[in-house]
C-alpha positions in Angstrom: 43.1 -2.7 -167.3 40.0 -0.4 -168.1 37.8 -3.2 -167.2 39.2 -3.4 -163.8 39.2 0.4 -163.1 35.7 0.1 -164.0 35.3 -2.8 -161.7 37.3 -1.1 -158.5 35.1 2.4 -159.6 31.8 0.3 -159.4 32.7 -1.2 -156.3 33.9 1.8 -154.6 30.5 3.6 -155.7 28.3 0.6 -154.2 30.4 1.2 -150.9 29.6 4.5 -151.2 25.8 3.9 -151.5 26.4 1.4 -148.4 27.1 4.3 -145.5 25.5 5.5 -143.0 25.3 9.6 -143.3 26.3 10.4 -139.7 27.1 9.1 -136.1 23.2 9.8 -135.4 22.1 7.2 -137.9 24.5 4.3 -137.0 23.8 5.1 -133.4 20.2 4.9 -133.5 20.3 1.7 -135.9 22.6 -0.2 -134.0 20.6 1.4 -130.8 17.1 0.0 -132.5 19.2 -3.5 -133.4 19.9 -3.7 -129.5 16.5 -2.7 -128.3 14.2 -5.4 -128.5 12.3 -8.0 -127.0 15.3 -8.7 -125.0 15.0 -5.4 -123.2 11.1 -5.0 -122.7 10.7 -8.4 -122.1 13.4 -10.8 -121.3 15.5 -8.4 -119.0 12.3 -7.3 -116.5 11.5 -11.2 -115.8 15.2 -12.3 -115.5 15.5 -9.0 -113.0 12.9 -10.3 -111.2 14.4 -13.4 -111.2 17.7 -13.2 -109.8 17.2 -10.4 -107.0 16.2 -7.8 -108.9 18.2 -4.7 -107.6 21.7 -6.8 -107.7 21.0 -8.3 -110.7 20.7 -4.7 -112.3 23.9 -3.9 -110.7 25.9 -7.3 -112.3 24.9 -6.3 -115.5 25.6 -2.3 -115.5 29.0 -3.8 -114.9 29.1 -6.3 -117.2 27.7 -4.3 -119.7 30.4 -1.7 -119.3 32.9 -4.1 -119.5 32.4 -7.2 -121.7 30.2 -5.2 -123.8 32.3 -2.7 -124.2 35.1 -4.8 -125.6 32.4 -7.2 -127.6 30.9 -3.9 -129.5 34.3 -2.3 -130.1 35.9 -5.5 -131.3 33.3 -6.0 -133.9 32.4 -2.6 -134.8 36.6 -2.1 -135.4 36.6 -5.6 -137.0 33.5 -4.2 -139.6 35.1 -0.7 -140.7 38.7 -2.2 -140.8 37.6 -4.7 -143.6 34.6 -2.8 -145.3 33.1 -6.4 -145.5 30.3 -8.0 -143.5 30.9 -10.8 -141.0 32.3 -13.9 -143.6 34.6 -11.4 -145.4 35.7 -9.6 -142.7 37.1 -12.9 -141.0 38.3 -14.3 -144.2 40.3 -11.0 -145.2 42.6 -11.7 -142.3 43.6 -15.4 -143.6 42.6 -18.4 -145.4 42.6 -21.1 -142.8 40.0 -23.2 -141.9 39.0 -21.8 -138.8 38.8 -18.0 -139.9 36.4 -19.3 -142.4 34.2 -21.1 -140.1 34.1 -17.8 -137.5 32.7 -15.9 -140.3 29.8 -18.3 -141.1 28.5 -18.8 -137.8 28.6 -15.3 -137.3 26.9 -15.1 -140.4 24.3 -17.9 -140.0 22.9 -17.1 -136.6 21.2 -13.6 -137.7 19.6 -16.5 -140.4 18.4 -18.6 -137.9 17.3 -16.1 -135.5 15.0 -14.1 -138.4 12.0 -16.2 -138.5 11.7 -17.3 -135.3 12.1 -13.8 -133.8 9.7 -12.3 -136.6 6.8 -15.5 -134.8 7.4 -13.8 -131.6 7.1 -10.0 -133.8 3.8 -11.6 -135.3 2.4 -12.5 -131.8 2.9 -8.7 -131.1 1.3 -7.7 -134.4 -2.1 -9.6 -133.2 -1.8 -7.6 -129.6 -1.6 -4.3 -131.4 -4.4 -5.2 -133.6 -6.7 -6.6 -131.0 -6.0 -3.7 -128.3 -6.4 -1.3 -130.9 -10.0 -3.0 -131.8 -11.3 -2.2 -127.9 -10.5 -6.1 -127.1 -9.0 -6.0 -123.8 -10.9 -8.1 -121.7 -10.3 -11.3 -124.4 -6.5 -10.9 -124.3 -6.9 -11.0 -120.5 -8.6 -14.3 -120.6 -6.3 -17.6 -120.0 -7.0 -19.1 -122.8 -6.3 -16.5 -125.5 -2.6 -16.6 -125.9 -2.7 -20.1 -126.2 -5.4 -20.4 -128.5 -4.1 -17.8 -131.0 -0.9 -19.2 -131.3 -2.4 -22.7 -131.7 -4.1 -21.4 -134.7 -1.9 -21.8 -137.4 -3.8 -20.0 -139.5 -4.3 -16.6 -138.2 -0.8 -16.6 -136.6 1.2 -17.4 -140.2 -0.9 -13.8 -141.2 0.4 -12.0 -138.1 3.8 -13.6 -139.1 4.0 -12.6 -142.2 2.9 -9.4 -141.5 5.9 -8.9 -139.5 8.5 -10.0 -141.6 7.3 -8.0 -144.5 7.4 -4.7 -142.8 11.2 -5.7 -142.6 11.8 -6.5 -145.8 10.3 -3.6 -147.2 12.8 -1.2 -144.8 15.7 -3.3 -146.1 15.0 -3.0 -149.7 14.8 0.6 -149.4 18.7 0.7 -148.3 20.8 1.5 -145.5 20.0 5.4 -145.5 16.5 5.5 -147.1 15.6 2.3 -144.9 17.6 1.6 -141.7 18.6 5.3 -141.0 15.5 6.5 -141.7 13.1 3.8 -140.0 15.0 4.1 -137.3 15.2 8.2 -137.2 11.5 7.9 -136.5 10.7 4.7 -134.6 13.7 5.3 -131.9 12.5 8.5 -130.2 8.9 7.3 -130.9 10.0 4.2 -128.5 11.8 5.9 -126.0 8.7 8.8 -125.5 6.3 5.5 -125.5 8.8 3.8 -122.9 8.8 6.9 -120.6 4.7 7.4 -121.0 4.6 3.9 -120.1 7.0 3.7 -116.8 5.8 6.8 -115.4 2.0 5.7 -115.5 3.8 2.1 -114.1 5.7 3.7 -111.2 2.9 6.1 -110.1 0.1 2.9 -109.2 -0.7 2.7 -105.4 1.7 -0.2 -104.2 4.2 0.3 -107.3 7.0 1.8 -104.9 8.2 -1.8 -103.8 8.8 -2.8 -106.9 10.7 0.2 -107.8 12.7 -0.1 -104.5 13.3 -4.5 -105.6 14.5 -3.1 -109.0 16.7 -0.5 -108.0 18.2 -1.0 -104.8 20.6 -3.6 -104.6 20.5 -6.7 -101.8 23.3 -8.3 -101.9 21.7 -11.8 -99.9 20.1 -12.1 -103.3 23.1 -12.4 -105.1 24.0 -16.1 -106.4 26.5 -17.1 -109.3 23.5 -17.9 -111.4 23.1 -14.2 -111.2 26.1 -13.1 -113.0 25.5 -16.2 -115.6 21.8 -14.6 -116.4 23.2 -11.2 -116.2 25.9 -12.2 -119.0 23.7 -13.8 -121.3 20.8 -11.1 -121.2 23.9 -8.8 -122.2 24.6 -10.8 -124.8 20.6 -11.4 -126.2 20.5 -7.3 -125.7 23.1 -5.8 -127.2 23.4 -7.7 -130.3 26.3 -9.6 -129.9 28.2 -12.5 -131.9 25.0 -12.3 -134.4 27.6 -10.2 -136.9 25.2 -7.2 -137.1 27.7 -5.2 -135.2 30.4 -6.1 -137.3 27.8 -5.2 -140.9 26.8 -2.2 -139.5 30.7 -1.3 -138.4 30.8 -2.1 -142.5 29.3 1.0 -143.2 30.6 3.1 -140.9 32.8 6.2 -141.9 36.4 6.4 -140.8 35.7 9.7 -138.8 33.4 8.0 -137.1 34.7 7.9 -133.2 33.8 4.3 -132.7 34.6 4.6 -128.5 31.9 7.6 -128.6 29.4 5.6 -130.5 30.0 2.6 -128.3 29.4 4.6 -124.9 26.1 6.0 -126.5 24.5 2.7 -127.6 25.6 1.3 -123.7 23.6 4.0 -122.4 20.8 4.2 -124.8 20.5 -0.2 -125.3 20.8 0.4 -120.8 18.6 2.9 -120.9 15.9 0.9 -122.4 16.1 -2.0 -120.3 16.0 0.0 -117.0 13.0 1.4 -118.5 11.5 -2.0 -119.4 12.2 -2.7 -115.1 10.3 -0.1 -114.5 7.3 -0.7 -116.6 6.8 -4.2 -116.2 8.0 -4.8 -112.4 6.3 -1.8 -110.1 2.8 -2.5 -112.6 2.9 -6.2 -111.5 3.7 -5.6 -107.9 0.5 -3.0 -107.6 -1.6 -5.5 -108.9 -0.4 -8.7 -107.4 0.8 -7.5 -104.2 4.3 -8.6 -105.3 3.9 -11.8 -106.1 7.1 -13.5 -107.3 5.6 -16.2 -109.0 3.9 -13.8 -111.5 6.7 -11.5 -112.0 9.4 -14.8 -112.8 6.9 -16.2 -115.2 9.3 -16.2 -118.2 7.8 -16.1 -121.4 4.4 -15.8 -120.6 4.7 -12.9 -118.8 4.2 -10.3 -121.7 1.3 -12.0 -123.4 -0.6 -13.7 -120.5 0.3 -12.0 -117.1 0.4 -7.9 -118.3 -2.8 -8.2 -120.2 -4.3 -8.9 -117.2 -2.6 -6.0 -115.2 -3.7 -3.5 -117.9 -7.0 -4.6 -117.4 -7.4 -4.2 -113.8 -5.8 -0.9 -114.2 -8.6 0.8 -115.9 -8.1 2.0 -119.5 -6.8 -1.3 -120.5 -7.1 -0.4 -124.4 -5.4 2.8 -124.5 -2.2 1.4 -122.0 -2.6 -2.0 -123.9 -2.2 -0.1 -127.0 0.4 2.0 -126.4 2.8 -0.7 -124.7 2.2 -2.9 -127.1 3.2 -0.2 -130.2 6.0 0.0 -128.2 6.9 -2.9 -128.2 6.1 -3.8 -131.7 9.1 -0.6 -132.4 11.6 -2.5 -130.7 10.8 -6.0 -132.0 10.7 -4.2 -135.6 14.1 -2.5 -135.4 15.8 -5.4 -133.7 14.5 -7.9 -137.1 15.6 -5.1 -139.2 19.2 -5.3 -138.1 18.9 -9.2 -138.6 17.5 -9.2 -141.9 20.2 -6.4 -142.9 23.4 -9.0 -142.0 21.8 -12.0 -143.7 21.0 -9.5 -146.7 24.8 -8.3 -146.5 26.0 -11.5 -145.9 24.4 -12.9 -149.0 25.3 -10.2 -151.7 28.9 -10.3 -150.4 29.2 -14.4 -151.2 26.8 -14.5 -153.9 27.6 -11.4 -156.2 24.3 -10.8 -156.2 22.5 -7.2 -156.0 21.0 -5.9 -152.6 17.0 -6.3 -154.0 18.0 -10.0 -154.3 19.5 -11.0 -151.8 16.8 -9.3 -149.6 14.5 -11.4 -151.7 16.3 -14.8 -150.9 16.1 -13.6 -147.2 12.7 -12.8 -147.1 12.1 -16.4 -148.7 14.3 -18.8 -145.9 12.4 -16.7 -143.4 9.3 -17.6 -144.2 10.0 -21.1 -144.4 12.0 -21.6 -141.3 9.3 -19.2 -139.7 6.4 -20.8 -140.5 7.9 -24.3 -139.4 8.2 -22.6 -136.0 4.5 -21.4 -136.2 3.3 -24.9 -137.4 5.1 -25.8 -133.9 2.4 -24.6 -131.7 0.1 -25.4 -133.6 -0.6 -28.4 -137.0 3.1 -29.4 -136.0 2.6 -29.1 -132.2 3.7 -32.9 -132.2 6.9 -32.2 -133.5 10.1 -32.0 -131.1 14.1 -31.6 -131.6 15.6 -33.0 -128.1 12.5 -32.4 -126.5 12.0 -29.1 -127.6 9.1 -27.6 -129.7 10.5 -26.1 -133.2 10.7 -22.4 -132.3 12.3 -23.0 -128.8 15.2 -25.5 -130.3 16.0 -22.2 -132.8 16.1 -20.3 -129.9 18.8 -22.8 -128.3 20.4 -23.4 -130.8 21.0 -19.7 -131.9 21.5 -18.1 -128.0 22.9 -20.9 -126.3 25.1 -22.7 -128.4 26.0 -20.7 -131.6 26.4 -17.0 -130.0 29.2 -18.3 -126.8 30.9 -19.5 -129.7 30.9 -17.0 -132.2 31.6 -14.3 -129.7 35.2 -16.7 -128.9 35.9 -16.7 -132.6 36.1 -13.3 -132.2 37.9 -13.0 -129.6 40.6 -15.6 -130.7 40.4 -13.7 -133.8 41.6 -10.3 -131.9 43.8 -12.1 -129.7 46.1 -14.5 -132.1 45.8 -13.0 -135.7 44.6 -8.8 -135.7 46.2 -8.3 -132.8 45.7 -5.7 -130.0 47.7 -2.8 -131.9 45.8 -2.9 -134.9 42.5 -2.9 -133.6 43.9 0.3 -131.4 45.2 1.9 -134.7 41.6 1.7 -136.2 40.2 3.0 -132.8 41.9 5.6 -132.6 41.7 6.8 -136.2 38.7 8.7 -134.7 39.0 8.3 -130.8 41.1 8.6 -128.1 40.3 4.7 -126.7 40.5 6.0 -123.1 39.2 2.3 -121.9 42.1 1.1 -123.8 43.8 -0.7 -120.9 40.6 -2.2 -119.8 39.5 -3.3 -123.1 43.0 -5.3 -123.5 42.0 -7.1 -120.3 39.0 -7.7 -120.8 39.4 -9.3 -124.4 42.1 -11.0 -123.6 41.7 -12.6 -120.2 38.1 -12.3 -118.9 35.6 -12.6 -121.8 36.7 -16.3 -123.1 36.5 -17.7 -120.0 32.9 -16.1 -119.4 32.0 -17.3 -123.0 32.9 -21.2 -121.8 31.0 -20.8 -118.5 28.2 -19.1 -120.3 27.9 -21.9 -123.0 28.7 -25.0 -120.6 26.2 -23.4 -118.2 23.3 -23.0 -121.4 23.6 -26.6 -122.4 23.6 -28.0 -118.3 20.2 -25.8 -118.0 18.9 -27.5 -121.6 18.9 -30.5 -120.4 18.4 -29.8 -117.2 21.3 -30.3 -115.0 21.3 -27.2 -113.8 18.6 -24.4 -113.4 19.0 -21.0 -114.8 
């Protein structure tokens, strides 16, 4: 009997140890989690994609709604159980099903890791190069393509990345997360306003403002509210099971509706902001071509080097944008690498240091298979697909839709509505109650099966998103 007082006392001290301090903290963590690549890069192409100005529109809405209910549901799910995202599903039941929603929960943050800490690396070489006076080599064509076809030098910048995470998760939830993202948050957000105001003032920039912001309905399409739903989902951390870790350590006084609302606006915030820096800038300097601004992937590391450099200045706006984004790319790995840690000591028994350790150690295998893919590897595919995009796939298009309906069906058919408004409103008053019910219930699995029947179609191209 001692021994399992001492047991229940050491686990309720390593819980203890496991909180965030305040609402600030856990705000600005999940808010750095949300905020990355997606937001400066992803959302401003897809906007420019699919009509701009109405595609802003479809996802304030959707964000507002489905996100709402995705954040609440797994942030309730996390503090309800104490447990990270296998636990948490587990604690409500043994069968089969229960178990497997917890896993891929718990897997994709362990897939998505390495090949989002490539992508961090790329930025890493940006920052380095702009900050050397280089600007007129990243602005040639053949740069981007030739650094990340150099194995070599992009493993460095890789692992450069993904040990500036590790070291912030080591340090703990308050000493690392909370405090990383203390500083990095309003560092991005003063770097994100520098950066759109510069954007928006360029002779010309007006009309991409006015395509971003203004709605025009003739542009609207279905494929618009399919994009809109699945940049919501790559933004705002969903079905990954960092939401439900981080709702882990969340105190019981903590109003969970509150919090939500805030990330909404801070994680929209950001994007908008992205719009705005990336859209008017390529309209100035390309007379609005559309062809530039829908250039996908390529348009961060091929297509702005060049507008920085016909803008004058090109090091110190090169530099600064790319810091910027090297904050949000950081925060967003951190929140990754923090669920797999979780995950890990939960199942294993083993101690934080560890488990960051064991982490740290599938990332940089998995990672550096997806830099070998550009490069020694480039010869490699997985159903036509080049190492680091099939992650990508596999991760955003198949395993996410599906995790996020686990959790649904997990609200829906065993939780149930009540309790998840019981721990709601432990600390809130759940005014969006009614429309959360809705949502949940009726709306958000029949997006997730659109969403993931659509993302296979596109992958082998039957349809195009």
């Amino acid at each position: 009997m001692e021994n399992q007082n001492q047991s229940a006392d050491k686990q309720a001290a390593e819980k203890q140890k496991t909180t965030f301090s305040g609402n600030l903290g856990y705000i600005l963590a999940v808010a750095g989690s949300a905020v990355g690549l997606g937001n400066i890069w992803r959302f401003p192409y897809l906007a420019a994609k699919y009509g701009g100005g109405i595609f802003l529109l479809v996802y304030l809405i959707l964000m507002m709604t489905f996100g709402y209910a995705m954040i609440v549901s797994e942030t309730a799910i996390g503090r309800m159980t104490g447990k990270s995202p296998v636990g948490a599903f587990e604690s409500f039941g043994k069968k089969k099903w229960l178990k497997f929603g917890g896993w891929i929960n718990a897997v994709i943050p362990m897939l998505i890791l390495p090949y989002y800490s490539v992508i961090g690396g790329w930025v890493v070489k940006y920052v380095f190069e702009y900050v050397r006076g280089n600007a007129d080599v990243l602005s040639s064509d053949e740069f981007f393509g030739g650094f990340i076809g150099n194995s070599f030098v992009s493993e460095i910048c890789f692992v450069v990345f993904v040990l500036l995470a590790f070291l912030v998760i080591a340090a703990g939830v308050k000493n690392g997360i909370e405090a990383v993202s203390k500083i990095i948050m309003p560092l991005l957000v003063i770097l994100a306003l520098i950066t759109a105001v510069y954007s928006v003032t360029r002779p010309g920039a007006l009309a991409g403002v006015k395509y971003f912001l203004v709605p025009n309905f003739k542009d609207f399409s279905p494929m618009t509210v399919v994009a809109a739903m699945g940049q919501m989902f790559y933004s705002l951390s969903l079905a990954m099971g960092i939401l439900i870790t981080y709702g882990s350590y969340l105190k019981k006084d903590s109003d969970i509706e509150k919090n939500t609302t805030e990330v909404e606006f801070f994680d929209t915030g950001i994007a908008i902001l992205a719009g705005l820096m990336i859209i008017p800038a390529v309209f100035a300097f390309t007379d609005g071509n559309m062809d530039t601004l829908k250039a996908g992937p390529s348009l961060m590391f091929i297509t702005l080097p060049k507008v920085f450099d016909s803008m004058g200045m090109a090091n110190i706006i090169g530099s600064v944008f790319f810091f910027m984004v090297l904050f949000a790319a950081l925060t967003s790995a951190i929140s990754l690498f923090e669920t797999s840690t979780a995950t890990i000591s939960e199942e294993l028994g083993l101690n934080r240091i560890l488990s960051s350790v064991i982490v740290l150690a599938v990332s940089l295998l998995l990672g550096t298979a997806s830099v070998f893919g550009y490069g020694i590897w480039s010869f490699v595919e997985i159903f036509g697909m080049q190492i680091l995009d099939f992650f990508d796939f596999l991760t955003n298009s198949l395993m996410m839709p599906i995790s996020a309906f686990f959790t649904c069906i997990l609200v829906i058919k065993v939780i149930g509505f009540d309790s998840i408004t019981k721990e709601v409103r432990l600390s809130s008053k759940f005014r969006r109650q009614p429309m959360y019910y809705v949502v949940t219930k009726y709306i958000a699995p029949f997006f997730l099966l659109i969403i993931l029947a659509s993302s296979i179609a596109s992958a082998f191209g039957f349809i195009t998103i």
